[in-house]
C-alpha positions in Angstrom: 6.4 10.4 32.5 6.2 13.7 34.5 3.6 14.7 32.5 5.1 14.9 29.3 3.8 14.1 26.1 7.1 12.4 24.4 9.0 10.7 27.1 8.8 7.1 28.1 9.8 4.8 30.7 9.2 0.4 30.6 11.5 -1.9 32.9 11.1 -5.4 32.8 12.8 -7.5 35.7 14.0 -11.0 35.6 14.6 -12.2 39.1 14.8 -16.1 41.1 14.7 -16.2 44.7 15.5 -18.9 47.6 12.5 -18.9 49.8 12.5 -20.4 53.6 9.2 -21.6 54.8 8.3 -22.5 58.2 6.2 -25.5 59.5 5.5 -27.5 56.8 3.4 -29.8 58.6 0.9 -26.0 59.2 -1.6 -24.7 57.2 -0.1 -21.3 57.7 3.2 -20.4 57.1 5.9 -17.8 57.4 8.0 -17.1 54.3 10.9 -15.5 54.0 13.6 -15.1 51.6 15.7 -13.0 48.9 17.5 -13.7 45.4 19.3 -11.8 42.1 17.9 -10.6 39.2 18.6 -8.0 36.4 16.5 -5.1 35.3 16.1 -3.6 32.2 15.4 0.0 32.1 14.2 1.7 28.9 14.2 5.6 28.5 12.7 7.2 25.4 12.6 10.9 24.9 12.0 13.1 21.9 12.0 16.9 23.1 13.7 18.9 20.5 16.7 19.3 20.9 17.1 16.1 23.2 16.6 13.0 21.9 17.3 10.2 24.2 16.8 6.4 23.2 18.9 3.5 25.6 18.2 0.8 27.3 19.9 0.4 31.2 20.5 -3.4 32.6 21.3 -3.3 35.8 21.8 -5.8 38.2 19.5 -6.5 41.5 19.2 -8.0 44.5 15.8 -8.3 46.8 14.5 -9.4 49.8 11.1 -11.0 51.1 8.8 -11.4 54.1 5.4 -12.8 54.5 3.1 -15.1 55.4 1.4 -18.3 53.2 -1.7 -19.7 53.8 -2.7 -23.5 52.8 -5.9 -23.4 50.8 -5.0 -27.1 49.8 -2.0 -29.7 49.5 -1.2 -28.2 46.4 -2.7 -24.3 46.0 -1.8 -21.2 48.3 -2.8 -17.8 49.1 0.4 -15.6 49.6 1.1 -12.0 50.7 4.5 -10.6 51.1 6.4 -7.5 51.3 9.6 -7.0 48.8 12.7 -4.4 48.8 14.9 -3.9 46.2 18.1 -2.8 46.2 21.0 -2.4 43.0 23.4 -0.4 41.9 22.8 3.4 40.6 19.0 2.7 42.0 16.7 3.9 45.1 15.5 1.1 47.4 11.8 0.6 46.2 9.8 -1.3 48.6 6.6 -3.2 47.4 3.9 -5.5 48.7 2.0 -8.5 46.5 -0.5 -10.8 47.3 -1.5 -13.8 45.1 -2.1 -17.4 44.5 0.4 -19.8 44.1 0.4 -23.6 42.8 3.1 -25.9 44.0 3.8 -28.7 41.7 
């Protein structure tokens, strides 16, 4: 992290969502949706004389918008964009694409 040969940053999120879709009877669809989630941030530094070595968890909460698109009754090809939002952290705003499987 910022170029620097002994400081590290890893954050792994946990997160479940509640997601509207439209026209179910359509091959295509519009999604939207949001959930909570917690995130936990790791810093690691070792620049003599700091040393630095915790772990953050902070909790989250996100939104969604996209579109879904029917490649059979069961399999889907999904894009979205996705904000985040918490406490002590910077709105980060994202977009994914993928493929989803609806059991």
């Amino acid at each position: 992290v910022f170029g620097r040969d002994h400081h590290n940053f890893t954050e792994t999120t946990l997160t479940g969502s509640l997601v509207f879709r439209s026209r179910p009877d359509g091959r295509a669809h519009f999604i939207a949706g949001g959930g909570a989630g917690l995130q936990w941030a790791h810093t690691d530094v070792d620049e003599p004389p700091v040393r630095i070595d915790r772990t953050e968890t902070i909790p989250l909460l996100h939104g969604r918008m996209g579109a879904e698109w029917d490649i059979s009754s069961r399999m889907a090809i999904r894009t979205e964009g996705v904000v985040w939002f918490g406490e002590g952290l910077d709105w980060v705003v994202g977009a994914r694409a993928g493929i989803g499987y609806r059991f």
